[in-house]
N, C-alpha and C positions, 0 to 999 in steps of 0.2 A: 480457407479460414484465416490465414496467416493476413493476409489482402484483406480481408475483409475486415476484420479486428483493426489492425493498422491504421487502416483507412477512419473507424471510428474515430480512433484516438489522436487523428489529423484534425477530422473537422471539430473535435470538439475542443481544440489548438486553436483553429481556424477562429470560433462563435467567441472564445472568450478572450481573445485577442480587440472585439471591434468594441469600439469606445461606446456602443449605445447597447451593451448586455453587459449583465450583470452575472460575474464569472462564477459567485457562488452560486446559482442559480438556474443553472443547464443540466438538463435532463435527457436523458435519451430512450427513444421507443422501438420496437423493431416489431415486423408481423412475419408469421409462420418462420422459415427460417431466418428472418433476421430477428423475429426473435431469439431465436435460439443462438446468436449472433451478441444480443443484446443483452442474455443473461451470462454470456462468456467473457462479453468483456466488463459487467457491475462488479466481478471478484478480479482483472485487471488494473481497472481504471478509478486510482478513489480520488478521482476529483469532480467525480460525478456526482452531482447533489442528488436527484431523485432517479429512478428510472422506470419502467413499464413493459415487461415483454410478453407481447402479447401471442399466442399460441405455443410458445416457446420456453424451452427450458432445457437443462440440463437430463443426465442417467438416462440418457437413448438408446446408447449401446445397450442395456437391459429391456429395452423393450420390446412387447408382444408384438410384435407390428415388424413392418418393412424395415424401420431403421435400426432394431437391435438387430435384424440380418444381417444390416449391411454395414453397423457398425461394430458389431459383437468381434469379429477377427483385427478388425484394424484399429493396431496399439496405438499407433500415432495420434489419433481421436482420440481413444481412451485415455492416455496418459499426456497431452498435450493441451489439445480444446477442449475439450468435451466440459461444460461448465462444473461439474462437480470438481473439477480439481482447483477450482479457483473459488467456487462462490464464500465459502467459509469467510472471506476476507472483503465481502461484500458489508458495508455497514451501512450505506446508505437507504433510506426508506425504497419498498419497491412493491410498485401491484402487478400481483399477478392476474393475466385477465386471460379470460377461454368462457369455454362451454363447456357441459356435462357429455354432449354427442361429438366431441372434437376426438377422432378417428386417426389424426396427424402425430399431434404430441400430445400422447393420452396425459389424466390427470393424477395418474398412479406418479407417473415420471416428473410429474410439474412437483408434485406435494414430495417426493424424495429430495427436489431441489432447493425449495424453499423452505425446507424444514432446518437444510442445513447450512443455509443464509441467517447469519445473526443479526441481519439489523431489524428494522421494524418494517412488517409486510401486512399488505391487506388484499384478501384473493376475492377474485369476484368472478366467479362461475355464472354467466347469466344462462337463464336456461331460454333455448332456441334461439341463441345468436346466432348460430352456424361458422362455415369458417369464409373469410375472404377480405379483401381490404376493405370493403362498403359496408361490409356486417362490423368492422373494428372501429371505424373511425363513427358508423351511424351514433351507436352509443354515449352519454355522454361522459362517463365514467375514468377514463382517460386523462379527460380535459379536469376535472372537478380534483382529482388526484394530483395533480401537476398543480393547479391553480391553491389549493391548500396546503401543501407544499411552501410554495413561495409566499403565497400570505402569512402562516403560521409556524412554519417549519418543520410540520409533521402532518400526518396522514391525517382525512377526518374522520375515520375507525380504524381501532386496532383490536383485536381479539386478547384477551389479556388470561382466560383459561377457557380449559372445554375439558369434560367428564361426564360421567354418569353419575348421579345422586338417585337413590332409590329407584331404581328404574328407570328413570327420565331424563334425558340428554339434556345437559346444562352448559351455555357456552355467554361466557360474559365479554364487553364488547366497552372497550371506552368509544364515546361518540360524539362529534363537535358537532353534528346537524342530527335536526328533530328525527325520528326513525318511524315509520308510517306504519308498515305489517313487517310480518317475519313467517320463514315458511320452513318446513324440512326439507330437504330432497333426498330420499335413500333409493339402493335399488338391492334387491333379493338376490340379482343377478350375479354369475361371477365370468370370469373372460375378459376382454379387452371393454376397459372404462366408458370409451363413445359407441360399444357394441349394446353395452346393457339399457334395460327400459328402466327410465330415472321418473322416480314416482316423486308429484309432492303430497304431503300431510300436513295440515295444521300448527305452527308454535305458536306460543306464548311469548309475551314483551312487554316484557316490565323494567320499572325505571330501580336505581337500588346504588344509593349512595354516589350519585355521579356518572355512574355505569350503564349499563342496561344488560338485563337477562333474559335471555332466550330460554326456553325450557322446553319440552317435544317428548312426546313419548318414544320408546325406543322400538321399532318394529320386531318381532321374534324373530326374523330370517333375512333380516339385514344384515348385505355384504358389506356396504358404503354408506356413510351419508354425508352432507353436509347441511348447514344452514342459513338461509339468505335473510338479508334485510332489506327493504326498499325505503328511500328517502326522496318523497318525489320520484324524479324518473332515473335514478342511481342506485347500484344493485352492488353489495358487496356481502362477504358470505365468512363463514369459517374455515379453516383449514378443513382439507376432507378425507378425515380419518379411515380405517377400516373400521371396522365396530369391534374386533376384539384388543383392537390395539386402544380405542376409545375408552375399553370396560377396565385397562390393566396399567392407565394414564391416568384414569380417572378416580377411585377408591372412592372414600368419605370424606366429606368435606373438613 
């Protein structure tokens, strides 16, 4: 990690050194474990304008899976790399990208990471992307986040609240590009996040002062949900709550 971090923080020396980039402007992406590479070093490195990690995240030593085994005893991870102990200090915009079946770096651990990232994020759960470098880079998702970015200086959705009103899952969404459908994804299920069968259901998408609303019924024996929005062929989604932590965030409007 030590090497590897390092090494980020050379080449990104290296890009904004050469006279035909533009220093504010360099981004950095990392997949499966470089992601998790990549979200260690957004809370080292604030000269990074945007960045992207993709299956990757922080709070592994807690997880259900192979890596809180194997990092659950060792402090030096824990108290050293492990991105929770830097992200807080991450301001820069950042997407997170995965799947709802990613079995690797579950999305319990992703959404522990980016919750406690303060700058402005935008998670995009596509559902059946699977995991590998040809399923990350096929999407266009990545590229259109980077690319507005550097056109406009901000992401082109941000989530700006999420709760329950009356029953009904409410999540509002600033948007610089038109928004096509919107879907629920929940699952009943509870255990390790890419174990469980992720249902989708029906939203609603309405426009509302600038904004846009999502609204979705809430299922009775929902463990998780999230919800997607498609613009064109770009998929970006909510933060993915548990549903009691959604009921006790949420109250009346």
């Amino acid at each position: 990690m030590h090497h590897a971090v390092a090494d980020t923080v050379l080449a990104n020396s290296l890009l904004r050194s050469r006279p035909e980039v533009a220093p504010q402007k360099v981004g950095l992406t990392g997949i499966s474990w470089g992601g998790v590479i990549a979200s260690t070093e957004i809370g080292i490195g604030p000269r990074l304008a945007f960045a992207s990690p993709t299956y990757g995240c922080g709070h592994l030593f807690d997880a259900a899976n192979q890596w809180g085994e194997a990092l659950d005893g060792n402090r030096l991870y824990r108290e050293v790399w492990d991105p929770m102990v830097q992200v807080q200090r991450a301001k820069m915009p950042v997407l997170w990208l995965s799947w709802p079946g990613e079995m690797a770096i579950l999305l319990d651990c992703q959404a522990a990471c980016y919750q406690a990232s303060p700058g402005t994020r935008m998670v995009s759960p596509i559902p059946g992307m699977e995991h590998s470098r040809r399923a990350r880079w096929n999407p266009p998702d990545s590229h259109a986040f980077a690319d507005s970015f550097v056109r406009s200086g901000k992401p082109w959705l941000a989530q700006t609240s999420a709760g329950l009103f009356q029953g009904r899952i409410r999540v509002r969404l600033g948007a610089a590009k038109a928004l096509d459908s919107a879907a629920l994804n929940w699952t009943g299920d509870t255990g390790l996040t890419g174990s469980r069968n992720w249902r989708e259901a029906p939203a609603t998408l309405e426009k509302e002062a600038g904004r846009r609303l999502l609204t979705a019924g809430s299922p009775e024996n929902a463990t998780a949900c999230f919800v997607n929005v498609r613009s064109r062929d770009l998929t970006a989604g909510s933060d993915s709550p548990v549903i009691p932590r959604l009921i006790e965030d949420g109250g009346a409007e």
